[in-house]
MARMI-865241 format. One record per residue: x, y, z of N, C-alpha, C, O in turn. Coordinates in steps of 0.05 Angstrom, whole numbers, plus 5000, padded with zeros to 4 digits. Example, Ala and Ser with C-alpha at 12.3 -4.5 7.8 and 13.67 -1.06 7.14 Angstrom:
! MARMI-865241
526448865156524649105156526449345156528549345169 525749555142527349795143525850015157526850235161 
***
This chain:
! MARMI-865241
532248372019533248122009531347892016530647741997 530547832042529147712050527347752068528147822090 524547722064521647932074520247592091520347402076 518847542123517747352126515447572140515647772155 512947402122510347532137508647372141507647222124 507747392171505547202182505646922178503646782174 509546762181509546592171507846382195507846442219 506246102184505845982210507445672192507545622168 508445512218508645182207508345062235508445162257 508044852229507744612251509444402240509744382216 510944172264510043872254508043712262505943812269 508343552261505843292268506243342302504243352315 508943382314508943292337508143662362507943692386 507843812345508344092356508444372342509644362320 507544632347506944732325509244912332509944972355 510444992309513545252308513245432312514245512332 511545612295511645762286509545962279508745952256 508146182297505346282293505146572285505346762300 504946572262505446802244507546952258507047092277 510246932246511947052255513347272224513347192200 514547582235514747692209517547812222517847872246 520047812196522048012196523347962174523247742163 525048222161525848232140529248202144530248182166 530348202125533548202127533748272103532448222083 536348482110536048772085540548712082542348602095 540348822062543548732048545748832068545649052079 547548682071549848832083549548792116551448832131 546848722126546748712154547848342165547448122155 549048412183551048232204548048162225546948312240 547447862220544847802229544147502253543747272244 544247552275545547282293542447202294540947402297 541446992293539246882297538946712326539446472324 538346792347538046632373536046462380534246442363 535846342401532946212416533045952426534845802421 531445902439531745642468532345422434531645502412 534045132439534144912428531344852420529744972434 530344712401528544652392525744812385523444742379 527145042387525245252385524145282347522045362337 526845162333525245162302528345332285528345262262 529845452289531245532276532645492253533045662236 533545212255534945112233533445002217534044932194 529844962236528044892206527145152199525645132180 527345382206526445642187529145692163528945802141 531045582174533145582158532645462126533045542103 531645182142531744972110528345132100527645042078 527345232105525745382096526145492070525745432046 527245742087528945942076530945842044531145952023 532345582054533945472031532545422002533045511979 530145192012528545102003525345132010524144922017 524045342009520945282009520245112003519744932019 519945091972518144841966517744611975515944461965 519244531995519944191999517544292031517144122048 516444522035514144512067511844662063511344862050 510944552071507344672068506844872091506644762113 506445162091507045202116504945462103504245442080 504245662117502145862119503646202118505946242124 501746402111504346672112506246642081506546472064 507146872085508946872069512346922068513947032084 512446832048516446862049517846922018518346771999 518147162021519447291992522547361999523747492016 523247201975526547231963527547321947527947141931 528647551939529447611919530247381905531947211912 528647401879529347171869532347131850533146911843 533647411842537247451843538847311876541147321883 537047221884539047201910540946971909539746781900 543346911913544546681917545446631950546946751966 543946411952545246341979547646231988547846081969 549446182000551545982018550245972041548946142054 551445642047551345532066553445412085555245292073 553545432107555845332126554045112149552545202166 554344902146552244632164553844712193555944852195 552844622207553444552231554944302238556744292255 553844072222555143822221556743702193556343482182 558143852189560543822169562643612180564143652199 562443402164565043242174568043362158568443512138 569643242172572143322159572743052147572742852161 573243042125573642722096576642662105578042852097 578042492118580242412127581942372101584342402100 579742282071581542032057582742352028583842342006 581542592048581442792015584642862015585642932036 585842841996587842961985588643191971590643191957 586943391974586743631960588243801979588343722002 589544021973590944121990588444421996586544471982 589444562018587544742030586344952015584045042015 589245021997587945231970586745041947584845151936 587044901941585144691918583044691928581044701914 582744671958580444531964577844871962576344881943 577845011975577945251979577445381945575645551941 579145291925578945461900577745341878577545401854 576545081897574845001869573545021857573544871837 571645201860570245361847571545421818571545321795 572845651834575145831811576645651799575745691776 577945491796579045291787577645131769578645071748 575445051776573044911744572045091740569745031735 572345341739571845491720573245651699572545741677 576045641717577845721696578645471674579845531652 578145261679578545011666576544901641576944741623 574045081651571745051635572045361607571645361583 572845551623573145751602576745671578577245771556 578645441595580045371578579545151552580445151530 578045031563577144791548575344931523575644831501 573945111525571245241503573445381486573445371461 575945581505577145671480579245511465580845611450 579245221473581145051455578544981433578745031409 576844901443574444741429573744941395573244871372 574145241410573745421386575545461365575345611345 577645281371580245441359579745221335580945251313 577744961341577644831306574644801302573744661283 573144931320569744871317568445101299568645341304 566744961275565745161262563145361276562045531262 562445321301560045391310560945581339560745521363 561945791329563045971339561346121355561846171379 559246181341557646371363555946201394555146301415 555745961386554645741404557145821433556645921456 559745731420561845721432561546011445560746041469 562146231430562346491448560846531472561746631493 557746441468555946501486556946361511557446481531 557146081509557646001530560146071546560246061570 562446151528564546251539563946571560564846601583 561846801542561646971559559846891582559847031602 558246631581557446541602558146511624556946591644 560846341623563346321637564346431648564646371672 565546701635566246871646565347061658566947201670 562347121657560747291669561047091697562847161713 559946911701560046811723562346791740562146841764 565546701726567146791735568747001749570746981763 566647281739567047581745565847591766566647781780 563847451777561747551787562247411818561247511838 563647191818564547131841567847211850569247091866 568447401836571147591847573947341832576147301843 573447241812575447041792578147201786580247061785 578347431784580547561777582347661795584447771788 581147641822583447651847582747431858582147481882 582447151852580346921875583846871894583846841919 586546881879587946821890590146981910591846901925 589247241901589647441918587347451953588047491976 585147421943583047411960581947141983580347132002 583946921969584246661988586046752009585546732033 588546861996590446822023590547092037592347142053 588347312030587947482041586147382069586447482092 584147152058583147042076584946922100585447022122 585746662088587546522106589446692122588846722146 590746772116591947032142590047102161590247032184 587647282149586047372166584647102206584147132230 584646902186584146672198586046552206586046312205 587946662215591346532216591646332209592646182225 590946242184591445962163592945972141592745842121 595146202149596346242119598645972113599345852093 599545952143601045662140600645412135602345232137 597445392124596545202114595245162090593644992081 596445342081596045312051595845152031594045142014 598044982034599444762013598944502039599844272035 597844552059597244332080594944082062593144202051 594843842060592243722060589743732081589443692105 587643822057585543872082584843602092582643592104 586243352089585543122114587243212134586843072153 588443322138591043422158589343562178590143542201 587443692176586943862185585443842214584643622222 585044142233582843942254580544052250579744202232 579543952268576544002259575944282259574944372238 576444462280575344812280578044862261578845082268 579844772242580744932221578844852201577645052192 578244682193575744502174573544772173572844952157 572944682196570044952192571145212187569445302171 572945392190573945612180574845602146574545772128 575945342146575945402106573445412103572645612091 571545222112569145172098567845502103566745572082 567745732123567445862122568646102090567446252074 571346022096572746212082571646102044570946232024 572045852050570645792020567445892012566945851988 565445992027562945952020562646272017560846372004 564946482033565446812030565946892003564647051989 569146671996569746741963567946651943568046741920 566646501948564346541924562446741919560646721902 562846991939560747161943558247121936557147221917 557146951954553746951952552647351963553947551970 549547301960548447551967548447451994550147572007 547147252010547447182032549146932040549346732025 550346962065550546692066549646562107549946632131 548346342090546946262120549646092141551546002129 549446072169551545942184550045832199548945982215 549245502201548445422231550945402257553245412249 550645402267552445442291555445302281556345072283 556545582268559045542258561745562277563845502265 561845642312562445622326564045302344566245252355 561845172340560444892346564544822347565944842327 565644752379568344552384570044772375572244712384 570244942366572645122362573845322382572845512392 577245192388578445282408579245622407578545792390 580345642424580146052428580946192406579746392399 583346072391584846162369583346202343583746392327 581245962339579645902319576546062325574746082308 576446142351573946332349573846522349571846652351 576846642344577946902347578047012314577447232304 578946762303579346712273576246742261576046842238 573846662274571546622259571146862261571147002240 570746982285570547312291571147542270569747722261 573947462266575547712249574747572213575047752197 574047352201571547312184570047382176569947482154 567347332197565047472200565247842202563747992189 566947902217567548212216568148322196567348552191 569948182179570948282152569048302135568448512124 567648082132564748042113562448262100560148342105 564348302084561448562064558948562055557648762052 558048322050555748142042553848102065554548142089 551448012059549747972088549947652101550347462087 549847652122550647392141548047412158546747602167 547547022159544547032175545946822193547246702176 546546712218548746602230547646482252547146672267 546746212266544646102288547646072296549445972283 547646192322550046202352548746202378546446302379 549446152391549246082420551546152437551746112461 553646282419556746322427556446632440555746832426 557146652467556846952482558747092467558347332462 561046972459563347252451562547292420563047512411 561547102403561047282380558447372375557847482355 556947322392554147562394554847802410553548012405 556747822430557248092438559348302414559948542412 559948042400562648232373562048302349563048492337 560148122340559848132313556848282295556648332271 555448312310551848352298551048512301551048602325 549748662281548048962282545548912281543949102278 544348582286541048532281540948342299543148272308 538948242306538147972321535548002312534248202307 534747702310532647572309532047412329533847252332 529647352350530047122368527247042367525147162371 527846772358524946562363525646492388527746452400 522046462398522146442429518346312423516746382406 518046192435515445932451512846062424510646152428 514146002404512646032375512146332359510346392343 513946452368513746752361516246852361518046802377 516447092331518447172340519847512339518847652321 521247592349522247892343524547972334526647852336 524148172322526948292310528948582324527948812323 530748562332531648802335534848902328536948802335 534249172311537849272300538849292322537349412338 540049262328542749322335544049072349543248842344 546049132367548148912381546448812401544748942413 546948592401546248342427546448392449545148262465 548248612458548448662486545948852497544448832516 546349052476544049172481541849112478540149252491 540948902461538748712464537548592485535148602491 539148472497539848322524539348452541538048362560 540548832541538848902569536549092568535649232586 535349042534532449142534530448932538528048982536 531748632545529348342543529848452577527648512587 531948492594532148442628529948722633528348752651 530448872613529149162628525649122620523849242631 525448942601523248912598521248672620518948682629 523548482624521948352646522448462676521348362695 523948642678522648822707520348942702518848932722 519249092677516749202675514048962673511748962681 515248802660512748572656512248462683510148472694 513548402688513348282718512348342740511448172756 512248662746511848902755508748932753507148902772 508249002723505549012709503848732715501448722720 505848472714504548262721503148112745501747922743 503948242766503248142796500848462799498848412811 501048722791499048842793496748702780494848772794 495948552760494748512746494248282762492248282777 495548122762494847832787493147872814491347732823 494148112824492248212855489748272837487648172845 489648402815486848492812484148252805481848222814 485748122788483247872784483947662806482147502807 485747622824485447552843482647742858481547572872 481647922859480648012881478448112860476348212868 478848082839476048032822474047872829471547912832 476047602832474847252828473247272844470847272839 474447302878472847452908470447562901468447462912 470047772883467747912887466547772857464747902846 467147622849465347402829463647132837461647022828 465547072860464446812883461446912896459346802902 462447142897460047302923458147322910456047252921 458247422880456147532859453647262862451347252871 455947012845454946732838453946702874451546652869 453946702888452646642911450046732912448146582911 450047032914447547162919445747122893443447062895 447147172867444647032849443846762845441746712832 445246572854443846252862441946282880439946142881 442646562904439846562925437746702911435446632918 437946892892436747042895435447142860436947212842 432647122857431847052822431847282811431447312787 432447552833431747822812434847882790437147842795 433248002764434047932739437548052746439447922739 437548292759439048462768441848372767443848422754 441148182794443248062804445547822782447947782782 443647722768444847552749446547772722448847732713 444947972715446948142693447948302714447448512702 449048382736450948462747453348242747455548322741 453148052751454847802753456447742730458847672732 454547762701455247742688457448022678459047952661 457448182683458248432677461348382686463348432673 461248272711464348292720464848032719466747952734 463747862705464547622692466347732668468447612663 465747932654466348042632469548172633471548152618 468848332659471648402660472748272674473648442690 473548062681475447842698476547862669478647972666 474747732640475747612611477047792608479247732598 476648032615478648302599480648282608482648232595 480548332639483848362652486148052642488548062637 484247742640485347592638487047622601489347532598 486047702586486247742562488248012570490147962556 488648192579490548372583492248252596494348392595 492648062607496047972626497347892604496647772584 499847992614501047982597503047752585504747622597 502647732567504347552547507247512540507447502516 509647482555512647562543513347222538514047062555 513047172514514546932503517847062503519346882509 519347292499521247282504523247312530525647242531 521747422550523147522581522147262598523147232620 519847062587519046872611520146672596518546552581 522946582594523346352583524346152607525646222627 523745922602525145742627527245482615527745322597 527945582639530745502643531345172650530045092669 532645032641532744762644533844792674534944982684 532944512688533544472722535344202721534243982726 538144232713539644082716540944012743541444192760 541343752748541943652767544443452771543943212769 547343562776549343262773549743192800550643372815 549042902812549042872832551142642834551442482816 552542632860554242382865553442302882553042422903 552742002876551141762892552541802921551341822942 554941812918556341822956559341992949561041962931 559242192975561742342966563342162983562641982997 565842252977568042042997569642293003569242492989 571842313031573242493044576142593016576642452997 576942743020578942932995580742672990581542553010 581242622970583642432964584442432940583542592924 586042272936586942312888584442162879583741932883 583642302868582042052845582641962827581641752818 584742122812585842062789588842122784589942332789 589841922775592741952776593741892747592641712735 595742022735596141932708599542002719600642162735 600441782699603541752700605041792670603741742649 607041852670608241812640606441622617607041402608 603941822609602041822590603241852567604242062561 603141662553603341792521602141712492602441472487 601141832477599741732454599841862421599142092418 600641752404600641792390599341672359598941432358 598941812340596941652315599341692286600641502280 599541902274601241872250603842112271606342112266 602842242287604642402293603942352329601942222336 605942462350605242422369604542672386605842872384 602042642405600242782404600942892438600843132446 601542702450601942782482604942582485605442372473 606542722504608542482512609942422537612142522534 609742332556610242312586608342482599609542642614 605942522597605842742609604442652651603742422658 604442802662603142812690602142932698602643172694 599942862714598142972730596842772750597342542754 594642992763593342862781591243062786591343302784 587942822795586743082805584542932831583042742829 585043112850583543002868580043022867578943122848 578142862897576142812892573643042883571343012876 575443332889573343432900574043672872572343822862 576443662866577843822840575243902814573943712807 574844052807573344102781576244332764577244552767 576544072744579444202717578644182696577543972688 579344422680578944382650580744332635582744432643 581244202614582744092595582044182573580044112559 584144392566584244622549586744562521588544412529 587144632500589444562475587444662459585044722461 590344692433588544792409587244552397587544342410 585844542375583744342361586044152353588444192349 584343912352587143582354590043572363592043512350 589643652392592243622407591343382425592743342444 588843202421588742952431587342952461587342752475 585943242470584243202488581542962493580542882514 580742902468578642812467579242592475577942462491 582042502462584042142461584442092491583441882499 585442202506586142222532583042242554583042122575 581442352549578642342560577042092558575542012576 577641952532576841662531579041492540578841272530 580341512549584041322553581541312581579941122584 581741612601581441612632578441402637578241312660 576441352619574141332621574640942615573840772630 576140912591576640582591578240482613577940242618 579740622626581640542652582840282654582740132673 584840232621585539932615588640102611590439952603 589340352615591740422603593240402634592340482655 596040282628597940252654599440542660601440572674 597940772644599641022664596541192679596541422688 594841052677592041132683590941002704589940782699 590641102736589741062760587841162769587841412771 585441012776582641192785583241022813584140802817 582341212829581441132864579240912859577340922844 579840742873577540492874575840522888574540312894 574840792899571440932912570641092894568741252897 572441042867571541272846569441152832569440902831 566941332817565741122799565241402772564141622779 565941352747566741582721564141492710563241262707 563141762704561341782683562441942658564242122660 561341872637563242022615561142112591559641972578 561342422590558342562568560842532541562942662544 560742422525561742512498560542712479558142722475 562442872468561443082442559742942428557543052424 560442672417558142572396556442432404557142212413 553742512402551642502408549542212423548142162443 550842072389549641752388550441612403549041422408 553241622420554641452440553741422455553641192463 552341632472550541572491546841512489545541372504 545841672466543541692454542941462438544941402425 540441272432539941122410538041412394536241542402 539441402371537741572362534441462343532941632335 533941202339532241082330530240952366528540772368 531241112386528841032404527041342407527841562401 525141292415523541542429524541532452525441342464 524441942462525041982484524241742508525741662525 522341692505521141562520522541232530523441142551 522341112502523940852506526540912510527740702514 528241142512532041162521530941142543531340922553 528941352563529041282592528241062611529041042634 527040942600525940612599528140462602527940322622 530340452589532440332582535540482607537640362613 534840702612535640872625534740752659536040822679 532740582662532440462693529440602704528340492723 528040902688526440862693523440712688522740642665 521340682719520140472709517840572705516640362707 516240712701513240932695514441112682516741192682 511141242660510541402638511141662650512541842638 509941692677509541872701511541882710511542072726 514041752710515941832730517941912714519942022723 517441882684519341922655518342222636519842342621 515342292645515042562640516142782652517442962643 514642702694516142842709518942972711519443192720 521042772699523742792705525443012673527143182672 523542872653525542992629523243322629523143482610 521843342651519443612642522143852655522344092647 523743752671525843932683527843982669529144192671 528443792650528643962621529144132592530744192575 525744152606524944322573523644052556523844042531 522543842571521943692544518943672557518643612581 516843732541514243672549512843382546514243202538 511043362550508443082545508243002520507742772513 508643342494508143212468510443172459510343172434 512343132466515542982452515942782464518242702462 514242632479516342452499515942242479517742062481 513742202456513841922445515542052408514741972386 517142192411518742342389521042202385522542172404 521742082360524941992363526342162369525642402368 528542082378531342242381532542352361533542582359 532342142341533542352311532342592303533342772291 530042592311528442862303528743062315527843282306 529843052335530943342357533543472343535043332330 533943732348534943932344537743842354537543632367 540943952352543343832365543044022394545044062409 541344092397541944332431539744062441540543902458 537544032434535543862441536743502470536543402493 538143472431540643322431541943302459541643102473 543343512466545943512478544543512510545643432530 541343622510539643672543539243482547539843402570 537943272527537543052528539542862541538742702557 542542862534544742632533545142732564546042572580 544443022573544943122604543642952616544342732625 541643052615538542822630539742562630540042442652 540242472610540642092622543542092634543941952654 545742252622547042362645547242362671549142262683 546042432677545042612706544042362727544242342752 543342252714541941982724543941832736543341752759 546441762727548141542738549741672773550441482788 549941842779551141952801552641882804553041822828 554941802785557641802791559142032800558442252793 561241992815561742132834565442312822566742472835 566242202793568142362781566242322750565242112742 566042622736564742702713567542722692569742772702 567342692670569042602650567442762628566642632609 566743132629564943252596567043342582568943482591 566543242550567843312530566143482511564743372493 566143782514565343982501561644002512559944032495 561143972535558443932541556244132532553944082524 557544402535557044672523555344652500553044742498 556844472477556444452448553744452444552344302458 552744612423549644612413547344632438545044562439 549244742456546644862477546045142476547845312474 542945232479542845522473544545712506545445582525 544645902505545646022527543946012560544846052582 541145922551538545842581540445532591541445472612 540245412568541845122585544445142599545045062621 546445302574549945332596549345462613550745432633 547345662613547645792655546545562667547045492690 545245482655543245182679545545002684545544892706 547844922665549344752669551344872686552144722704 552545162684554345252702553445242733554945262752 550745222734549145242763550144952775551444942796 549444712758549144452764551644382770551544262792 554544382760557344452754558044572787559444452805 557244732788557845002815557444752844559144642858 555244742844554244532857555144262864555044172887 556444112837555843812840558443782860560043972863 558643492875561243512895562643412895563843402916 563443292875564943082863567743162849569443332853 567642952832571343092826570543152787569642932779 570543312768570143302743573343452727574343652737 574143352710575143372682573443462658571743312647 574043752651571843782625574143852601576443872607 573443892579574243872556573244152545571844102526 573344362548571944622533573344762530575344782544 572444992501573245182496572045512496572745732487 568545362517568545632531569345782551569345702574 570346082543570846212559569846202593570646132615 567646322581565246422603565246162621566346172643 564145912611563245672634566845582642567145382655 568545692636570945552649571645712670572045642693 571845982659571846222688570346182702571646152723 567746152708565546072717565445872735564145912756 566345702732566045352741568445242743568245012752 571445312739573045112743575545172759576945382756 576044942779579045062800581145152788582345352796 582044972763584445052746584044872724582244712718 586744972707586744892687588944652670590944602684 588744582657589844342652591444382620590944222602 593344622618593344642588595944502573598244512579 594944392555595844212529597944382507596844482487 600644402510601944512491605144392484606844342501 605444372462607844272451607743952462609943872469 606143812465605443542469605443422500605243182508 605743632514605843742550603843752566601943642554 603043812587600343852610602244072615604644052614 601144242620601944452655599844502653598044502637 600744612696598044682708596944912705598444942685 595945082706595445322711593045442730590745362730 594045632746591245742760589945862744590145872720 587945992761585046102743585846382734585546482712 587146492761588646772744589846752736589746902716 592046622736594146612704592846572682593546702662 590846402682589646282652587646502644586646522621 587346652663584946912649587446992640588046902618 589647182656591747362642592847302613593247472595 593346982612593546862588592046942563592747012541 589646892574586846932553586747202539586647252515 586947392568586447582555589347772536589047992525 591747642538594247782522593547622494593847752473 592847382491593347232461589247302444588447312421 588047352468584747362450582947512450581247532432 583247642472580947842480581848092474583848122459 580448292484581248552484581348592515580148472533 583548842514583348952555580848912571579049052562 580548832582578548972603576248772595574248712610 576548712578573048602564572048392580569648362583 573748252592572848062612571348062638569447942649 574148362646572948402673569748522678568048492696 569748682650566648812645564648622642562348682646 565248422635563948192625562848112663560648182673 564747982676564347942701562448152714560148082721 563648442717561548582722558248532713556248592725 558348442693555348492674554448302686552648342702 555448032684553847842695553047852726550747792734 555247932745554247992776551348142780549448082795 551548392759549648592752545848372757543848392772 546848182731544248102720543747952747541847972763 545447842748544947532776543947792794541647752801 544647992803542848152828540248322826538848412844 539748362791537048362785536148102789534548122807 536247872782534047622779533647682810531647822814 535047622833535047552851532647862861530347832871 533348002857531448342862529148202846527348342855 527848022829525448022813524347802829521947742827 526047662846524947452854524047552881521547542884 525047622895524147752920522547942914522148082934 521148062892519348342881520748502887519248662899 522848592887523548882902523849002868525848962853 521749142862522549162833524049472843525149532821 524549652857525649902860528649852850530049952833 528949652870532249602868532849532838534649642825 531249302827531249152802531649412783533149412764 530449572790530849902767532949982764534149992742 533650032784536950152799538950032792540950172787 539149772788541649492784541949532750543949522736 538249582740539449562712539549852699539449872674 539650132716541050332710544650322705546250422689 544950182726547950132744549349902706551449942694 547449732701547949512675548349712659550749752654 547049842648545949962618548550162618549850182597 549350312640551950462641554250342637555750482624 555050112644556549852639556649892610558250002596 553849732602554349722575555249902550556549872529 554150072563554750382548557950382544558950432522 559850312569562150332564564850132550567250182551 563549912539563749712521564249812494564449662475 
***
């Protein structure tokens, strides 16, 4: 369906892309991964549109192909009045309206065969996107996506991770040959990623899908693709197993790599010595001996090895609080309540002390976001912060904190620092190099985005954190960097997420939002929870296992003990096997 060979592109500011080749063949379930800004969503608009880039290599499409698309940044239209199946069947709907209109038009037009053609026009096309069950096949959908009760709902009603599931479910029933997904995941609570899951799984057609989401790359994909530091690879099968042929591959590289390091290390030694004695000494001898193992230093150096995918680095986040203070409330909320056309929360209570890290968990528009900015303006009379408290607050959308018409450079300027040098140093931790720092902001990637809004972030050291979906549009190298930074910081934080992994990971308890309520919950109740309404048995705890696994290889690669590093990922790969 789709063949890329030796593709290369650049921009002005950095080059993407150096002859990179893989094909995507019909029917295959296809997750596209790789660090933020690595180029993805521009191989994408590629892919959409060639013509609009000048780029090197080639890229063949079946030219029968029809594409769909699912954006990443889809707003939801507040003012639409269409209800969920209108909205969803419009397609089918101007088309059945178009094949009504031609056979009224014929019933007094002398130019009949004009008319027929276009009518079998019509209807060929009508056939061809499944027109004769579209309404059997909608609410086959919506069920599947537990949306059947929203049928006759207005899609302004809606929240946002139901929004992206029609838009899903609408771009399936038109049956394209492919259909592309930028991070269709992006804010969608457990229910709704459970829903994209059983979607994507159903899906007969081929799917090319940019995620960063751990549970539907371990559920859904028989292919991966991963761009990685301008190159890229392809491999069938599932992600998991992918994942522990990149770990098993950097115990061998690594391995291979420090042998290879002793040797032109101890080359160089006997190259110093060479260049010595032939500066003393004019016989011809000595100089093409020198040269000889001049030669092979180039070889061995040209043999070390190369892994743009196992040496990737990892952003070095840092949340620091300017001054901790001894355990106390930091935050107190009293008979809270808020409401917009309907009411969203009502009396509710809590509290969380200095040192507390809670997540604030509900399904999509139950008003977490409303209540996260209530705690952060601190003008509402059921809303008490400790007066040694000082709130920093990351928002989901982007621009609140970001000017997106400055260069990296001028936000940190503006940000308090005062040198070029002290503004490379700081954003090089990361992931942003020397040639982006004079790059607007609009021009970065939304993972780019979201490292970026960390970084100036990170900067204030306030001592209670206020993140609303921080996760969002970060590849999986940044959320372990942020779960590290999180683990760490000492302060008191409130987060807003609907990942699994970084809430097990990182948080004391939980804070969950239902029927317009708070309760508390511990960490094991809220896994037990998780896993009766979303998961499957056990998948978690294996999950836990896997990751202890990897965390005691890195730690075995870092100390060299590559024996053990062997052993840990025999001990993995058996794991996985039983998945």
């Amino acid at each position: 369906m789709i063949k890329v060979d030796n593709l290369s592109y650049s921009f002005p500011q950095k080059d993407l892309y150096n002859q990179i080749s893989f094909t995507l063949d019909d029917g295959q379930h296809c997750a596209f991964i790789g660090s933020s800004g690595s180029g993805k969503s521009t191989l994408v608009d590629i892919i959409m549109d060639s013509e609009r880039y000048m780029f090197d290599g080639i890229l063949e499409i079946d030219p029968n192909c029809r594409i769909g698309y699912v954006s990443q940044f889809s707003q939801l239209d507040k003012t639409n009045k269409t209800t969920v199946f209108e909205y969803i069947a419009e397609e089918f709907i101007k088309l059945q309206h178009e094949i009504a209109s031609i056979c009224t038009e014929m019933e007094t037009s002398s130019n009949i065969d004009t008319l027929l053609e276009k009518y079998q026009q019509a209807l060929d096309v009508f056939d061809a996107i499944g027109g004769a069950d579209f309404e059997s096949n909608i609410n086959k959908k919506l069920h599947l996506a537990n949306l059947n009760k929203q049928e006759n709902q207005m899609v302004s009603e809606l929240s946002g991770g139901e929004f992206k599931l029609i838009q899903v479910i609408k771009e399936m029933l038109k049956s394209p040959d492919l259909i592309i997904m930028d991070e269709p995941d992006v804010f969608l609570d457990f229910e709704n990623l459970n829903a994209l899951k059983n979607l994507i799984n159903s899906y007969k057609g081929t799917l090319l899908i940019i995620t960063h989401n751990r549970y539907l790359l371990n559920h859904c994909f028989n292919k991966i693709i991963h761009l990685e530091n301008k190159e890229l690879q392809e491999f069938d099968g599932r992600y998991i197993d992918y994942n522990l042929s990149l770990l098993q591959s950097k115990i061998e590289t690594q391995e291979l790599a420090i042998a290879d390091t002793d040797e032109i290390m101890r080359n160089n030694i006997l190259i110093d010595k060479l260049r010595f004695i032939a500066t003393n000494n004019s016989e011809a001898s000595r100089g093409k001996t020198l040269k000889a193992r001049v030669k092979v230093q180039e070889r061995l150096e040209t043999r070390r090895i190369k892994a743009p995918f196992v040496d990737i680095k990892q952003p070095v986040i840092h949340l620091v609080s300017d001054h901790e203070i001894e355990e106390t409330v930091a935050l107190k909320v009293t008979d809270y309540s808020v409401a917009f056309d309907d009411i969203l929360l009502e009396n509710i209570n809590f509290e969380i002390k200095s040192t507390d890290k809670v997540v604030l968990i509900g399904s999509n528009g139950t008003g977490k976001t409303t209540l996260l900015r209530e705690i952060f303006k601190n003008d509402h009379p059921s809303i008490e912060i400790n007066k040694d408290i000082d709130v920093a607050y990351l928002s989901q959308l982007q621009n609140e904190l970001l000017n997106e018409s400055h260069t990296i450079l001028e936000e940190f300027f503006d940000a308090g620092f005062k040198t070029y040098e002290e503004i490379k140093s700081y954003i090089s931790n990361y992931g942003f190099g020397k040639e982006v720092i004079n790059q607007k902001i609009g021009s970065l990637s939304g993972g780019e985005k979201n490292t970026l809004q960390l970084a100036k972030f990170s900067v204030g050291k306030a001592n209670m954190l206020l993140l609303d979906e921080p996760t969002s549009h970060l590849d999986t190298y940044s959320q372990i960097a942020l779960e590290k930074a999180i683990k760490n910081y000492k302060g008191a934080i409130l987060m807003v997420s609907h990942d699994f992994y970084f809430i097990v990971n990182c948080m004391d308890f939980v804070l969950l939002i239902e029927d317009k309520a708070i309760r508390k919950i511990s960490m094991p109740k809220f896994r037990k929870m998780i896993y009766a309404n979303h998961f499957d048995r056990d998948y978690l705890e294996i999950e836990q296992k896997k990751k202890s696994l990897e965390t005691n290889i890195e730690l075995a690669l870092q100390d060299t003990n590559f024996e053990l590093a062997k052993v840990l990922s025999e001990e993995l790969e058996k794991l996985i096997k039983s998945l």
